[in-house]
N, C-alpha and C positions, 0 to 999 in steps of 0.2 A: 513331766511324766506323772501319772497318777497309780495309785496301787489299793484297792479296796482288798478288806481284808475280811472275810465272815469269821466269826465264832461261835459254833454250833451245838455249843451246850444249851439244854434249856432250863437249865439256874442259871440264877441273876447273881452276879456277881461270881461269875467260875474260875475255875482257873483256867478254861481256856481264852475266856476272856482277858484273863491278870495276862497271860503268854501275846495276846497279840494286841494288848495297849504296849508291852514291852517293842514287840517288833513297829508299832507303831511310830515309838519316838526314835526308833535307829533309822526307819525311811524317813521320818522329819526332817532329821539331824542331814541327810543326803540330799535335802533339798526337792523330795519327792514328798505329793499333794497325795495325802490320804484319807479312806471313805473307809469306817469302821462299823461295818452293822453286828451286832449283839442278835442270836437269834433266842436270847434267854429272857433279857431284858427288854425285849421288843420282839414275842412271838410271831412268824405267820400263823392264821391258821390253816386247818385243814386243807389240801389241796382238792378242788373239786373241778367235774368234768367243765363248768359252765364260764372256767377260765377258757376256752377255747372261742366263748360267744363276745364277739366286738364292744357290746355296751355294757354287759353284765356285772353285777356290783361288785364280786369279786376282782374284775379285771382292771376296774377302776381301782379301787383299793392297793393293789399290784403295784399300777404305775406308780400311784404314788410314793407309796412302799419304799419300789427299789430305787428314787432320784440319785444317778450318780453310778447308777451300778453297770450301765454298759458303759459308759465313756471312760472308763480304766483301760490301761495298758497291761494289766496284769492283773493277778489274784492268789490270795493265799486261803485256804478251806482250814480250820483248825476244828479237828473233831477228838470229843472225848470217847472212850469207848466204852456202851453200852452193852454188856451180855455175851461181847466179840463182834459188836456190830457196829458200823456207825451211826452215829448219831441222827434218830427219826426227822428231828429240826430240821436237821444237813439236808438229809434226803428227801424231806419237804420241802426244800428251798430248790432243789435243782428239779424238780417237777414244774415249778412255776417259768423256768427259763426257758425262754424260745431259743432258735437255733440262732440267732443274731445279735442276741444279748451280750453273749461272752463268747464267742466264734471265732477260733482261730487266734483264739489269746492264750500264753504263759499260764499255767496254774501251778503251784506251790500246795502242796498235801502237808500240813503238820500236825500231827496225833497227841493227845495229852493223854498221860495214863497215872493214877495213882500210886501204881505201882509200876511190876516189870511188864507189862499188857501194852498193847496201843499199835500194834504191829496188825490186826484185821481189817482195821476201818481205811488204811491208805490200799492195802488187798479189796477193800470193798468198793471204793470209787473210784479206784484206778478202771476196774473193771466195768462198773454201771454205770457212771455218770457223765462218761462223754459221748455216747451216741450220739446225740440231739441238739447235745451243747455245744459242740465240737470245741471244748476246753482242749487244749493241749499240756497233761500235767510233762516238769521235768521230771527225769529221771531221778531225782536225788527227793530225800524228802526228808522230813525231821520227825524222831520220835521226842516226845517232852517226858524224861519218865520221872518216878518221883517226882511228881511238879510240884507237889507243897513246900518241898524242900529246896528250890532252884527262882531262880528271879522274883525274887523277894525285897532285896536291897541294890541299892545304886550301884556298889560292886560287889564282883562274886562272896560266898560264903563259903567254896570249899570248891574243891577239884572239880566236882561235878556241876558245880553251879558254872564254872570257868569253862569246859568242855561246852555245855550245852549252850552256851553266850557265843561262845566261837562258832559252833559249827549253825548256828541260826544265820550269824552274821553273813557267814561264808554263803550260804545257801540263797539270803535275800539279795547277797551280791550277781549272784549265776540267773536270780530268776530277772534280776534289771537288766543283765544282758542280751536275755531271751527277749524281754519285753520290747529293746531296741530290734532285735533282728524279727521279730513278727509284725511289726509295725511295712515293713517292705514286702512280707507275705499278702499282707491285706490290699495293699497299697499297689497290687501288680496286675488286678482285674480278672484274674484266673478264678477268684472263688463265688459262688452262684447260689445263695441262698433261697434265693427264691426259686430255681427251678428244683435244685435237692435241698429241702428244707430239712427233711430227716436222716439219718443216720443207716445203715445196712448192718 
């Protein structure tokens, strides 16, 4: 199984990125192959129309970009929140994705907030970012709060660092689940990308 993970802060070195090297080595330790893209540390840019053109230099740039990114099983989106919004990165990165990239896979929504915030951006992509995508997020999702003060060291550092280790665990366990049961949704010939490529 494979599990790619974005983290869509655009600082280099964020804490949502510190959050999803963490969830990284708990799917290593599982024996699950993981694809880690930094949208901080390794920007796209701007999304523009002339992704839609076959040869076009953006498109090229793209492919290479995302190696790795459709042949996962799953996906986890970790956004910091901006303003009450999510993260422009984020929502740059799902602009770029056809309907066949991530189609009918598992998605994992985890928010990181400095503080008590981080509760709009999973409100904001639950709502806009599966049309096209046809992402399937679970129901369950993770707020990170106070994240400067939580996965930090090897073991917790206080109640709350212990709460949000558990309930991440729990959660990466539910979305491997999923990841096995969409694997038979795909696998069953009923889905048509190419005659409904977009969304309603």
């Amino acid at each position: 199984m494979k599990i790619c993970l974005i983290a869509g802060s655009h600082r280099k070195n964020s804490q949502s990125l510190k959050v999803g090297k963490f969830l990284a080595e708990i799917l290593k330790s599982k024996g699950i192959e993981v694809t880690l893209f930094d949208l901080g540390g390794n920007p796209l840019p701007l999304w523009e129309p002339s992704m839609w053109e076959k040869d076009s230099e953006i498109k090229k740039f793209w492919l290479e970009y995302s190696v790795g990114l459709g042949s996962a099983d799953a996906y986890v989106f970790l956004s910091p929140e901006y303003a009450g919004m999510a993260s422009p990165a984020l929502k740059n990165f799902f602009l770029y994705l056809s309907g066949s990239d991530i189609s009918h896979k598992p998605g994992l929504i985890i928010t990181v907030s400095s503080g008590m915030g981080g509760s709009y951006p999973n409100a904001e992509l639950r709502m806009s970012s599966y049309k096209n995508t046809r992402i399937v997020y679970l129901p369950d999702h993770v707020i990170v709060r106070h994240v400067e003060s939580v996965l930090n060291a090897e073991n917790p550092e206080n109640k709350d660092d212990e709460y949000i280790r558990s309930r991440l665990i729990y959660t990466l366990n539910v979305l491997i689940e999923y990841a096995k049961a969409f694997a038979t949704v795909r696998q069953s010939g009923v889905i048509d990308i190419k005659t409904y490529p977009f969304g309603l």
